[in-house]
N, C-alpha and C positions, 0 to 999 in steps of 0.2 A: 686736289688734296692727295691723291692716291700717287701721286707723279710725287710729290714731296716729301710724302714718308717713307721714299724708297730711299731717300737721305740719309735720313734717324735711323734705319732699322739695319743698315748694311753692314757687312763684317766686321769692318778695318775704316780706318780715313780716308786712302784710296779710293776704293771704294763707293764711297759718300762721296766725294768729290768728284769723280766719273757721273754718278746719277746727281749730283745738282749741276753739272753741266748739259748733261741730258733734259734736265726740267729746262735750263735756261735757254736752250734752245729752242726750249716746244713752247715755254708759257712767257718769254720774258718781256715779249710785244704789249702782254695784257699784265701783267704782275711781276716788274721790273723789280720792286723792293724785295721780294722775297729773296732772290738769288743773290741781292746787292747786299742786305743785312748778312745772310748766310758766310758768303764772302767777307766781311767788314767783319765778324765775329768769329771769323775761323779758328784762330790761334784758342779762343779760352771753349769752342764747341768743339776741338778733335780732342781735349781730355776726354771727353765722351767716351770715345771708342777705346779706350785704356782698360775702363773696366769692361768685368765678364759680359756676357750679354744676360747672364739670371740679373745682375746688377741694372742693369741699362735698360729692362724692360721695365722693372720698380721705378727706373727715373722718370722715363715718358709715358709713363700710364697710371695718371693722378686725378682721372676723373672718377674715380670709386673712394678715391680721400677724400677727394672735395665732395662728391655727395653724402657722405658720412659726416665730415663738420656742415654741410648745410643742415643736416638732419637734427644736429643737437642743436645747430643757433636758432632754428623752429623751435625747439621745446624751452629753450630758455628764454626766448624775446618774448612768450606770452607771459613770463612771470616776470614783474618789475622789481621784485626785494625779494633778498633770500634773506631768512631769520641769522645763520651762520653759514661759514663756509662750510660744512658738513652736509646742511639742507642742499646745496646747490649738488656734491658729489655725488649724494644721494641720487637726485634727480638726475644727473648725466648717467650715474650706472643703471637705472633701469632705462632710460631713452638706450642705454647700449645696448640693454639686454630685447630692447625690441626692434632697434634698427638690427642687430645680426641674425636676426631668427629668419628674417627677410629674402638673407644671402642666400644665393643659389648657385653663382656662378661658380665653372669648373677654374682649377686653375691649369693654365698653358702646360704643355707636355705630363699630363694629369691621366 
């Protein structure tokens, strides 16, 4: 894993392509698809590197989004009706106000 996200995280296109050549040499015996999709999706993955990197950290680090929508689809799958749409926003802004109380982490260059 560590060998592949020197991919995503690298300066430029270049770059990226230098270290998935790098993987593909160390890992391609055992996990061919990886460097073949990479390759085969080149053209619409180097817009990637177009934008900033504040941008491109926001793109590949969406396991703090997803565990935030996993948290509210917890509070609302125990209730089966909401009276109106009002009962239901209700109920997501206080599930917001106690899933963020939660948050601890720093953010990067912080």
């Amino acid at each position: 894993m560590a060998d592949s996200k020197l991919a995503y995280a690298a300066i430029n296109e270049s770059s990226a392509l230098q270290d998935l050549d790098d993987f593909a040499e160390k890992w391609n015996s055992k996990y061919l698809k990886i460097s073949m999709s990479w390759r085969a999706h080149c053209p619409k993955l180097s817009t990637y590197f177009k934008y900033y990197d504040v941008i491109r950290i926001l793109i590949y680090t969406t396991n703090s989004i997803k565990g935030f929508n996993r948290q509210r689809r917890k509070v609302t799958k125990s209730k089966s009706v909401f009276p109106n749409d009002n009962s239901l926003l209700k109920m997501l802004y206080l599930a917001t106000t106690d899933i963020t109380k939660k948050w601890t982490g720093r953010c990067r260059d912080g």
